[in-house]
C-alpha positions as CSV (number, residue, x, y, z in Angstrom):
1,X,0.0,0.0,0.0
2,X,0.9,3.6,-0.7
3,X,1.5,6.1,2.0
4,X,-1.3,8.5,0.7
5,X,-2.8,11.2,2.5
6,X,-6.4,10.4,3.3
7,X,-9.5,12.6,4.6
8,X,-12.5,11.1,6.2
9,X,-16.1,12.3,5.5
10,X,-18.8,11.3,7.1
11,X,-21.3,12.3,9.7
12,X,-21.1,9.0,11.7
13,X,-18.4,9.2,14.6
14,X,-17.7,5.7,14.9
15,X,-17.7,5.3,11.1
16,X,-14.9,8.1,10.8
17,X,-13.0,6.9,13.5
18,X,-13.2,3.3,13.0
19,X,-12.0,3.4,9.2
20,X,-9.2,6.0,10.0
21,X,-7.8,3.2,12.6
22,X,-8.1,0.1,9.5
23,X,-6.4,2.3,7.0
24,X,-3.3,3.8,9.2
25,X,-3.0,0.1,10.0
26,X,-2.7,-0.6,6.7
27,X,0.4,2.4,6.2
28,X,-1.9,5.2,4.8
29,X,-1.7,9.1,6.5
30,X,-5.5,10.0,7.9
31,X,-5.0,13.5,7.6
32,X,-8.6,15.0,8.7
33,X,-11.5,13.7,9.8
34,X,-15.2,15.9,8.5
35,X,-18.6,15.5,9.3
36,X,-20.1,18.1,7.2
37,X,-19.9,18.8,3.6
38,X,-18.8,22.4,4.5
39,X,-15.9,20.8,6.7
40,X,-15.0,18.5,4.1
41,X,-14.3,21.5,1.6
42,X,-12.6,23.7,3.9
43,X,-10.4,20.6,4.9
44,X,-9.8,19.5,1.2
45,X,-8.4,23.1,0.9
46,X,-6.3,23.9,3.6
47,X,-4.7,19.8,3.7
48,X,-4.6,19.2,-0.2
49,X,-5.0,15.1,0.6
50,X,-4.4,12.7,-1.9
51,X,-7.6,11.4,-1.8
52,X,-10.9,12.5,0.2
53,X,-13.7,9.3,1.3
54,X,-16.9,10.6,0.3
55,X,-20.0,9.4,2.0
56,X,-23.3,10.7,0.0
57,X,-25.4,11.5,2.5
58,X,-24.2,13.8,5.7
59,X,-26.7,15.1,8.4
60,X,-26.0,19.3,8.2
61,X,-25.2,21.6,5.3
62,X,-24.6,20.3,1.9
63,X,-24.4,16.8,1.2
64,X,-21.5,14.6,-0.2
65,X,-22.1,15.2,-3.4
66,X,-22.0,19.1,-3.4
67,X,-19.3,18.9,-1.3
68,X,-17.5,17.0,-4.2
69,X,-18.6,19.6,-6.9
70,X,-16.9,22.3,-4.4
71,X,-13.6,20.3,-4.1
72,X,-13.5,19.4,-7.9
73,X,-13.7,23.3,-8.1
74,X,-10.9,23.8,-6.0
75,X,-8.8,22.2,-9.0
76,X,-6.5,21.0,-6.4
77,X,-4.7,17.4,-7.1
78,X,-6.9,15.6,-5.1
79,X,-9.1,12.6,-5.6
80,X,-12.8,12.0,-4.4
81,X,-14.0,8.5,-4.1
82,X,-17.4,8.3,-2.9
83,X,-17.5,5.4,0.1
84,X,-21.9,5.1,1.0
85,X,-24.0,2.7,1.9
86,X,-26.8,4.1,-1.1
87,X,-26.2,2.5,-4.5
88,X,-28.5,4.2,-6.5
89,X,-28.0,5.1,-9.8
90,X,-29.1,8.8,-9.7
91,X,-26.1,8.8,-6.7
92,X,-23.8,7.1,-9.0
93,X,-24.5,9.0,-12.1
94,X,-24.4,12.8,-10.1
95,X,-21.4,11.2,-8.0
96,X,-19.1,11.3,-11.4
97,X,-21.1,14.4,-13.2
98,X,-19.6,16.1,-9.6
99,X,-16.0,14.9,-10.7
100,X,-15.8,12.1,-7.8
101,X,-13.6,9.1,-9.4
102,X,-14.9,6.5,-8.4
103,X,-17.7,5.1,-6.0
104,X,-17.1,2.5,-3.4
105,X,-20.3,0.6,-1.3
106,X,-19.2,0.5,2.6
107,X,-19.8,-3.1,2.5
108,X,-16.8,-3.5,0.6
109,X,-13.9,-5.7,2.0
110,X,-11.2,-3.2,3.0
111,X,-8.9,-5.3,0.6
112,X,-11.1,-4.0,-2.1
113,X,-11.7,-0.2,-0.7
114,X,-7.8,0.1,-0.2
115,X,-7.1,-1.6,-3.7
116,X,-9.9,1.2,-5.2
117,X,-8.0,4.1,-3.2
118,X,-4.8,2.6,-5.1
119,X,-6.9,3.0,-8.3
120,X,-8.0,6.2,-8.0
121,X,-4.2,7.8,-7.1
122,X,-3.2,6.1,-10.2
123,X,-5.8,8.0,-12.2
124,X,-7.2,5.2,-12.9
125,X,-11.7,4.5,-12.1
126,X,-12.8,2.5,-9.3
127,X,-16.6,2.2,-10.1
128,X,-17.7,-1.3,-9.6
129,X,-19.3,-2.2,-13.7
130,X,-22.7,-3.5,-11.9
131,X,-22.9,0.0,-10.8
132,X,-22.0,1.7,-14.1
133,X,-24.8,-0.8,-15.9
134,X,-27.4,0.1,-13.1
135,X,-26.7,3.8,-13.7
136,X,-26.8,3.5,-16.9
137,X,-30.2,1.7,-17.7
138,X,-31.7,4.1,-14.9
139,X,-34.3,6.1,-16.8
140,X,-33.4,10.4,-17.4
141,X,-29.8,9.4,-18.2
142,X,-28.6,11.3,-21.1
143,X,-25.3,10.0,-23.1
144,X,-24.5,9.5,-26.7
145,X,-25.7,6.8,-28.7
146,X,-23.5,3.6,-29.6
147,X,-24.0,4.4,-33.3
148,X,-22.2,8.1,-32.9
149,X,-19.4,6.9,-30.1
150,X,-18.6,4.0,-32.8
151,X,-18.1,6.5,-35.8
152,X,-16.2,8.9,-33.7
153,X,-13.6,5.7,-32.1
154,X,-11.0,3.9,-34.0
155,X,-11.5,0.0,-34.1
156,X,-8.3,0.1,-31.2
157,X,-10.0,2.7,-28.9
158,X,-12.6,0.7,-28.5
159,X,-11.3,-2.1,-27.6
160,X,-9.1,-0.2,-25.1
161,X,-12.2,1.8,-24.0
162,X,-13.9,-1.9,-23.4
163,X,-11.1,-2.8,-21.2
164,X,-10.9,0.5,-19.4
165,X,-14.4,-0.4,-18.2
166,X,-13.4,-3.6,-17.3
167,X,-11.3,-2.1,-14.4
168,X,-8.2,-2.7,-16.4
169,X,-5.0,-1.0,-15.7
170,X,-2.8,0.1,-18.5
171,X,-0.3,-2.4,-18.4
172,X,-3.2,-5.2,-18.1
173,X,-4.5,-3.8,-21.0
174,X,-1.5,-3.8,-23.3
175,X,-0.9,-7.9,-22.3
176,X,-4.7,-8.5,-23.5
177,X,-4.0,-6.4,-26.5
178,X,-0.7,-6.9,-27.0
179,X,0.7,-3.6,-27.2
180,X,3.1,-1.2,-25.3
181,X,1.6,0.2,-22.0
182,X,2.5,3.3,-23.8
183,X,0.5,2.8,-26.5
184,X,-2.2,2.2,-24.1
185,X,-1.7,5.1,-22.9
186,X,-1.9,7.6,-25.6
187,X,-4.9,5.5,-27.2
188,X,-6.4,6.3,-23.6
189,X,-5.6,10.0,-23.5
190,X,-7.0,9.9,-27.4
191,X,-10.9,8.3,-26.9
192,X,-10.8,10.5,-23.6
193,X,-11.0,14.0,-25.8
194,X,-12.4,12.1,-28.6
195,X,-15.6,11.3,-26.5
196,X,-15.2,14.6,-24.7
197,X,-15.2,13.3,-20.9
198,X,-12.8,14.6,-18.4
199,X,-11.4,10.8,-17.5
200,X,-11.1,7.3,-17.5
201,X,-14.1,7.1,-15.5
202,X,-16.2,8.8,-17.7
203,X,-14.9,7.2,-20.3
204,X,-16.2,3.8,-18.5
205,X,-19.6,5.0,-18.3
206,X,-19.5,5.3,-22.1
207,X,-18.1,2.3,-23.0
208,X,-21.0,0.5,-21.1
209,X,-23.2,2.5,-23.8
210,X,-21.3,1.4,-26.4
211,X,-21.2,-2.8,-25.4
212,X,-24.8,-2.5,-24.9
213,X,-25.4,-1.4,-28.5
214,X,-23.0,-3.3,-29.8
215,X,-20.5,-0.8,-30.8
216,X,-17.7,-2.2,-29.1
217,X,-15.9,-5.8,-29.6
């Protein structure tokens, strides 16, 4: 594990405390603890932490998800990954339209949750793809059609963009493709301003579009 500099939010005492004792067991630096969105912003600003754990819903003020549309704002090199109990997919689509990259369920192993915060410091998604599907077959979501992602990707970006969505990292992707992780990479950084989304976890969301119409492999 990474030594990376971790804030807490979320209105539950024993919840903030408890998970801020599992992760500086496993090496990482709890830097602030926040129950309130307002908290949360002010403490994203004055700590700059790697990464900030995001629950959805807080008792006072704004909730998590404003609070992550205020951090994004800050344009600050940190990293929001949404950690709830709620998996629905109006949370999960407003969640990543806020900027958060990537959304974690607290009933999550902390293998798993510490293996997402890994993700996400790599720039990399950690949004389960059960969630991305649910999200996106949730009625009033608006995205491209498969038809129009397919015209605008190259044969190879959409096989990468399939992969991407599959949690892949960039060397995992060049083994199954059998290319350079370089490569990889600039075919990533391509189909990311080709589709017009900010990262790899928007990008994810799309490529779910795209398999269900049959646009990609």
């Amino acid at each position: 594990m990474s030594s990376a500099r971790i804030l807490i939010v979320d209105d539950h005492q024993l919840a903030r405390e408890g998970l801020a004792a599992v992760l500086t067991g496993k090496g990482y630096d709890v830097v602030g603890l926040a129950d309130t969105g307002e908290q949360a912003v002010e403490h994203a600003r004055e700590l700059v932490p790697d990464v900030v754990l995001m629950d959805v819903r807080l008792g006072a003020g704004i909730d998590g998800l404003e609070a992550t549309r205020r951090i994004a704002a800050l344009r600050l090199p940190i990293r929001v990954l949404m950690l709830t109990l709620h998996d629905m997919p109006g949370y999960v689509r407003e969640a990543l339209g806020a900027g958060a990259a990537g959304y974690v369920l607290k009933d999550t192993a902390i293998g798993d949750l510490c293996a997402a915060i890994e993700q996400v410091l790599a720039g990399q998604s950690a949004l389960p793809l059960e969630l991305v599907t649910a999200a996106l077959r949730a009625p009033v979501l608006a995205a491209p059609s498969p038809s129009s992602l397919a015209q605008v990707l190259t044969e190879r970006e959409q096989q990468v963009v399939a992969l991407v969505a599959e949690g892949l990292t960039n060397k995992e992707i060049a083994r199954e493709l059998g290319i350079s992780p370089a490569t990889v990479k600039v075919h990533v950084e391509r189909l990311i301003g080709k589709l017009g989304v900010a990262d790899r976890t928007q990008a994810a969301v799309l490529a779910v579009t795209m398999q269900a119409g049959g646009a990609v492999r």
